[in-house]
C-alpha positions as CSV (number, residue, x, y, z in Angstrom):
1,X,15.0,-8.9,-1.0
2,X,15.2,-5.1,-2.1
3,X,12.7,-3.9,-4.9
4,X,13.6,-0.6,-4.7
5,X,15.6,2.2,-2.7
6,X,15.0,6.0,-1.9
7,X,16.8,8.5,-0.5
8,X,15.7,7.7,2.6
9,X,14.1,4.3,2.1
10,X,14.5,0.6,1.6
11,X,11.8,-1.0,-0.2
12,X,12.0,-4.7,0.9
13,X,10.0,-8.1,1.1
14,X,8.6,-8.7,4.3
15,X,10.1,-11.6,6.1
16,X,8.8,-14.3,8.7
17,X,11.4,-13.1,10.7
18,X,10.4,-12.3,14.5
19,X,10.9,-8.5,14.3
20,X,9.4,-8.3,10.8
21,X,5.9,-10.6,12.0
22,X,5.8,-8.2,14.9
23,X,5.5,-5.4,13.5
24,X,3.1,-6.4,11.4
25,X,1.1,-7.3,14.3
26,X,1.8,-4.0,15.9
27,X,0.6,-2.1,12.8
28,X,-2.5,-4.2,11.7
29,X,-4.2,-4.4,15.4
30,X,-4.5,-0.7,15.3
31,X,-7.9,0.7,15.3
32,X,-6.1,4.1,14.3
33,X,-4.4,2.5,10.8
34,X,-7.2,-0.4,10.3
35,X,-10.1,1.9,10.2
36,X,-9.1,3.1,6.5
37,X,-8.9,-0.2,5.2
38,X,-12.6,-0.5,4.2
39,X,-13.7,-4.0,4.9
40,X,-10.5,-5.8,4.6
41,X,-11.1,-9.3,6.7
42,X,-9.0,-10.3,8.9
43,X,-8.6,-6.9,10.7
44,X,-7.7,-5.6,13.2
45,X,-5.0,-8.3,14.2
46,X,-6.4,-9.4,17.5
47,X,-3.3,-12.1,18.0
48,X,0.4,-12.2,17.2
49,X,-0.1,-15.2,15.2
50,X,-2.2,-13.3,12.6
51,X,0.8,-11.6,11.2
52,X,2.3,-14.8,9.6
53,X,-1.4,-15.5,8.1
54,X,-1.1,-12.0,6.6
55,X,2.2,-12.5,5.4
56,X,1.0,-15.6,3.7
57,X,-1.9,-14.1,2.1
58,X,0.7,-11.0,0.5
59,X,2.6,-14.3,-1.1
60,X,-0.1,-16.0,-2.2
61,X,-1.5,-12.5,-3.7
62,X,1.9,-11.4,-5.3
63,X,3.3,-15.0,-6.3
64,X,3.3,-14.7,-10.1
65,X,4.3,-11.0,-9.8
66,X,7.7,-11.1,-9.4
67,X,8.7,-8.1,-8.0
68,X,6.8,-5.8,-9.9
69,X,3.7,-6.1,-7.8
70,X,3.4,-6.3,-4.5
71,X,3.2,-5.6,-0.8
72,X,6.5,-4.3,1.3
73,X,7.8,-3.9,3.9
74,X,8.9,0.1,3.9
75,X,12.2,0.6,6.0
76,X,13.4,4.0,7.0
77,X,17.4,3.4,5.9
78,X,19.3,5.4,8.9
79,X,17.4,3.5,11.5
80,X,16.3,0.3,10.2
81,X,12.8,0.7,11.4
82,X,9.8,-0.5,9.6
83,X,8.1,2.8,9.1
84,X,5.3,0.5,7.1
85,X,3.7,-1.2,4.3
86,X,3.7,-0.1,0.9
87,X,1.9,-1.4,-2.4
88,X,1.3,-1.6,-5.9
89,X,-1.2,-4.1,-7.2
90,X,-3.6,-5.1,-9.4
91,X,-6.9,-3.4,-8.0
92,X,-9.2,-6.1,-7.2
93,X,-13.1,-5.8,-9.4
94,X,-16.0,-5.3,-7.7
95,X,-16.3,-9.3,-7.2
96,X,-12.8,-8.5,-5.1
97,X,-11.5,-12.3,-6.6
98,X,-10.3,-11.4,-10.0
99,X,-7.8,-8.3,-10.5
100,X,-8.8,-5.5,-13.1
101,X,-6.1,-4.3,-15.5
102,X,-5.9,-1.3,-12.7
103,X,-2.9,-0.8,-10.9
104,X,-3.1,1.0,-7.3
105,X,-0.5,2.7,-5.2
106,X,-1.0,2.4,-0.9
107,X,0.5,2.7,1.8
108,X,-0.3,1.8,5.2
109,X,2.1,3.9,7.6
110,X,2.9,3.1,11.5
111,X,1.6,6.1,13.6
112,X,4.9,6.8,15.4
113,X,6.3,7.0,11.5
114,X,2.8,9.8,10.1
115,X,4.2,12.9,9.4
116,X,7.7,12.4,8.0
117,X,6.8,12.5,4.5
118,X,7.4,8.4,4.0
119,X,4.2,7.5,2.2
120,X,5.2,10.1,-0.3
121,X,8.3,9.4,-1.1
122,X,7.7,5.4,-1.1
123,X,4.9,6.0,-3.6
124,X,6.4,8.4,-5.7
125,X,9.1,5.9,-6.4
126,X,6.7,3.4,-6.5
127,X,4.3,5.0,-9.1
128,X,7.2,6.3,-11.5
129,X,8.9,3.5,-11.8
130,X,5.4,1.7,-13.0
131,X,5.0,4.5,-15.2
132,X,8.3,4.0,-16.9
133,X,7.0,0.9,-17.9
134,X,4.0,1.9,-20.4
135,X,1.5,2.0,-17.5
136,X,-0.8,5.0,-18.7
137,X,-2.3,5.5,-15.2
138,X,-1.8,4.3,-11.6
139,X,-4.7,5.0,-9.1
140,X,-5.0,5.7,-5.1
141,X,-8.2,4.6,-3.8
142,X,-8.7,5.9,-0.2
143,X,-11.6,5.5,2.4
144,X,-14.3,8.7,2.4
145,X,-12.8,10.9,5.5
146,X,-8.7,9.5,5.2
147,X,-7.4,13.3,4.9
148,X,-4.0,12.7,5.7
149,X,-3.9,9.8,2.9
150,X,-6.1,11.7,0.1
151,X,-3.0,14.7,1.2
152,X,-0.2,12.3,0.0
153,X,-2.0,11.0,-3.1
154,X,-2.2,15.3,-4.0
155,X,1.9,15.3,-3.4
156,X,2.3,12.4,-5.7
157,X,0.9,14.6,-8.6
158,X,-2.4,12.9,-8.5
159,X,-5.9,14.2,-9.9
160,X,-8.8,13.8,-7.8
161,X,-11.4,11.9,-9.6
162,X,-14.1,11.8,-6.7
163,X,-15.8,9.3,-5.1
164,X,-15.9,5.7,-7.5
165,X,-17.1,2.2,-7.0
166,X,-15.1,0.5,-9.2
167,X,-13.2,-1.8,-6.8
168,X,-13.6,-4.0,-3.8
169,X,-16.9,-4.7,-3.9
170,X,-18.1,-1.6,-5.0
171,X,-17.0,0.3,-1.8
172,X,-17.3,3.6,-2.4
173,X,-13.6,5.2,-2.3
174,X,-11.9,8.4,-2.9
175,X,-10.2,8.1,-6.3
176,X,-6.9,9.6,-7.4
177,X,-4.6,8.8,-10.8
178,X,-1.8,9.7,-11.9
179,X,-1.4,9.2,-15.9
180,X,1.5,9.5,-18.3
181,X,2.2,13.0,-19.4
182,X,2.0,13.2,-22.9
């Protein structure tokens, strides 16, 4: 199902199809995208398999959210390749069980799709859209070093707020928002 389209951009459900649970696999068993995800269990992906768990776990975590919340698969339109995941979510307390009144914007971007300005344009869709519905603030939270991530949360209009605690578990994250302009 589509939640959303961009110029260049189809914001979709991930499937349990075979190319979809592949590339999953393919983008959560890299060291080089897994690394910025803080201590997120479950990765890297070590076997195929793992990708319909994951899948499961974005269902469970997004069931009552209709299609408001959650995480998807990003699809560049011209090509029909997965270019990644993209999210917006309740951020998770520092317990990491019960979801704060937060909302965060990610994105978790395949390396042969960095550089072509996806993440941006995903989230700034993504992000506006949640604004639009009385929303005051949506935040990016990104691991201490992630310069190419903390870059695209500085496109999207964001203000850094430094380095918080807040969320999952009380990792210590760079913080962006982006509010409501009065």
């Amino acid at each position: 199902m589509t939640v959303l389209t961009t110029a260049r951009l189809v914001l979709r459900n991930w499937t349990d199809s075979p190319a979809d649970l592949a590339r999953i696999f393919d983008l959560y068993s890299r060291n080089e995208v897994v690394r910025w995800l803080g201590a997120a269990p479950g990765l890297p992906l070590t076997d195929p398999a793992q990708a319909a768990d994951r899948l499961a776990l974005w269902r469970t975590r997004h069931a009552d959210h209709g299609d408001r919340y959650g995480t998807w698969a990003a699809q560049a339109r011209d090509t029909g390749l997965v270019v990644g995941t993209i999210l917006l979510k309740p951020l998770p307390g520092r317990d990491e069980n019960v979801p704060t009144d937060d909302i965060e914007v990610g994105w978790h971007l395949h390396p042969d799709s960095w550089g072509h300005g996806y993440a941006t344009e995903a989230a700034r869709a993504l992000v506006d859209r949640e604004l639009a519905t009385g929303t005051p603030q949506v935040y990016a939270v990104v691991a201490p070093g992630n310069t190419a991530s903390m870059a695209v949360a500085r496109r999207l209009g964001m203000t850094h707020l430094g380095r918080r605690t807040d969320w999952y578990g009380g990792e210590e994250l760079e913080t962006f928002v982006r509010r409501v302009e009065p």
